[in-house]
N, C-alpha and C positions, 0 to 999 in steps of 0.2 A: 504494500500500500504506500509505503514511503515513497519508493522508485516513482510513483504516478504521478505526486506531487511536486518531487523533485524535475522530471520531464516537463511537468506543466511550468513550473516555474521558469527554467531554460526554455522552455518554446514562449511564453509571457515577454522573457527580458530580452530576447535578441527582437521581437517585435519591437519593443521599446527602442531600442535601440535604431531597429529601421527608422521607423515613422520620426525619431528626432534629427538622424541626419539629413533624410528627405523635408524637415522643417527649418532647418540650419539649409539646406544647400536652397530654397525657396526664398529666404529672408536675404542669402547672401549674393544670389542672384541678380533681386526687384530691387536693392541698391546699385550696383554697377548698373542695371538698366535705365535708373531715375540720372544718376552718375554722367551716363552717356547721351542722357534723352539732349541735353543741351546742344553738342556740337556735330550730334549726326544729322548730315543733310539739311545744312546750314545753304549755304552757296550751289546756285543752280547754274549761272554762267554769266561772262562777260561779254559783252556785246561790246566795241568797239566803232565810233564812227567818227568821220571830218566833216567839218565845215567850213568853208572859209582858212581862215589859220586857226579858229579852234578846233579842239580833239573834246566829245563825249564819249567818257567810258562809263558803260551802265550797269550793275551790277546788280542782278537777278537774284532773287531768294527766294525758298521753297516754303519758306515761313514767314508769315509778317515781322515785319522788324521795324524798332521806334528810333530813327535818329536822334543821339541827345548831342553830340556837339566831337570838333574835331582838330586837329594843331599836328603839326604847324599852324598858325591861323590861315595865312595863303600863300607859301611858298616853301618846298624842300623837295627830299631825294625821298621820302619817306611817309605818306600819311595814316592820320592812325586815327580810324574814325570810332569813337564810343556810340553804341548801339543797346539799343534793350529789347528782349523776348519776349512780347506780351505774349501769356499763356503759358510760358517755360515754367515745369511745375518744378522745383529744386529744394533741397532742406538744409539747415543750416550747417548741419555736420559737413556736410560735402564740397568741397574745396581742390578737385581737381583739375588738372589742367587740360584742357583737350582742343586741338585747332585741326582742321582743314584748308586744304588749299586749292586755287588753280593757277596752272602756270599758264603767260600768257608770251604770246610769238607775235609783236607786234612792233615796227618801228617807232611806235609812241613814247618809247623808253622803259615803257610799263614791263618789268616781269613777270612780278606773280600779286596774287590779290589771296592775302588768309584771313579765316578768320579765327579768331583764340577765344577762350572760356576761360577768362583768368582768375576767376572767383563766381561764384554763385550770382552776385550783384557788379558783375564786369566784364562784357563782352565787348570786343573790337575788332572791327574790317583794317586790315593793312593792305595796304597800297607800295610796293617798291618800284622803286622807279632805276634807271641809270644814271639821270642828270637833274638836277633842280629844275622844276614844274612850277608853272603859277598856276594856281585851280581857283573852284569852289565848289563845295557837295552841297547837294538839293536832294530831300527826298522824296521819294516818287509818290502821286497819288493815291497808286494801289498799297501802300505802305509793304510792296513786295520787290521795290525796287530802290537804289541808290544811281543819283550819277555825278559824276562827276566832272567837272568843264574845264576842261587844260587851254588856257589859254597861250596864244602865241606858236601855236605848233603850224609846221607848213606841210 
């Protein structure tokens, strides 16, 4: 009679055991996914075009996104536009780092355009360039786009 309850017990506790690492591997999961919700498929593309001797490069998002502000104020090799996720659901604990990118093949100077996750409450569009730009970013109507106006380009 021992031996039965003894069996029951060992078949009781390795369930236990399933069901909590299957509970740990669930919880540790829906974080890295909350984790990554931010910087996956961010940027959808850049569009490129001339005018005149301006250059519009317009930068496409797969998500709405809120321009808050951007500096240089109008001229560098480098712009670094602060952006906000309306909707990005995020927790305080989470503080990782995550960016994407596109490279760009464009005699506008423009190489690549990323965007980084630098904090929960810190997102930003980078813009590299080759040589000092005078611009200015405008956000798009459909709050699904950026552009940005390079002036003096031939």
């Amino acid at each position: 009679m021992q031996t039965g309850v003894i069996e029951r017990m060992k078949f009781y506790s390795t369930k236990f055991f399933i069901y909590a690492g299957l509970l740990y591997s669930i919880v540790f999961f829906s974080c890295t996914v909350i984790a990554q919700q931010v910087a996956v498929d961010v940027l959808d593309d850049v569009v490129i075009t001339k005018a005149d001797y301006n250059t519009v490069i317009k930068i496409l998002f797969k998500r709405p996104v809120a321009y808050l502000s951007h500096s240089p104020q109008s001229e560098g090799k480098t712009i670094n536009i602060a952006i906000n996720l309306p909707g990005t659901r995020t927790t305080n604990s989470i503080s990782t780092i995550r960016s994407e990118s596109i490279r760009v093949n464009s005699d506008t100077g423009l190489t690549d355009v990323a965007f980084e996750n630098i904090s929960n409450t810190s997102n930003s569009i980078l813009l590299y360039f080759t040589k000092n730009v005078s611009y200015d970013v405008i956000q798009g109507n459909d709050h699904r786009s950026l552009s940005i106006v390079i002036y003096g380009q031939e």
